[in-house]
Steps between C-alpha positions, in 0.01 A plus 500: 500500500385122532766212413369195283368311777370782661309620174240207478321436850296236369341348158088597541270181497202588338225405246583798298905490527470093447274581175763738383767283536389242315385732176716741511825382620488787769586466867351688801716599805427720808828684496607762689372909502826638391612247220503636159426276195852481424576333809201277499631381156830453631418314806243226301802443249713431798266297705324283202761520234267629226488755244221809585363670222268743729394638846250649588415648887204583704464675828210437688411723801447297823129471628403573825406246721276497851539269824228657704515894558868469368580590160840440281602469196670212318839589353514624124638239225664500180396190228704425194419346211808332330458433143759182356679532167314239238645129563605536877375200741286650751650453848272309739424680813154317559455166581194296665225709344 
């Protein structure tokens, strides 16, 4: 059972999740595997002291990488999308882009 910091590993960076943010109010996190949306929700309210209307979850299956005549696979991940009540300031997470 993940705490609050241990819920969110890290906002995702990306066209998409940047084009989301901005019109839809939404925020994208890699959190981890075993978080439930409850505690996603809980842990953004903590961390950014906003209001979340919704979450939403992904899990992607990790793909399997080479390095010669070795083959792994990369671990699996879990996305959330984090939907903010209407009026809340969007935290900023991004800066320099």
């Amino acid at each position: 059972m993940p705490t609050t910091y241990t819920a969110i590993r890290r906002p995702v960076i990306t066209e998409k999740a940047l084009g989301v943010k901005e019109t839809e109010g939404t925020l994208v996190f890699e959190v981890a595997r075993e978080a439930t949306k409850n505690e996603v929700k809980q842990a953004v309210e903590t961390l950014f002291k906003v209001k979340v209307a919704a979450v939403r979850t992904a899990t992607f299956a990790g793909k399997e990488r080479r390095r010669g005549k070795y083959a792994g696979f990369r671990p699996d991940w879990k996305k959330a999308y984090v939907k903010l009540k209407a009026g809340e300031k969007l935290p900023e997470y991004v800066s320099n882009l």
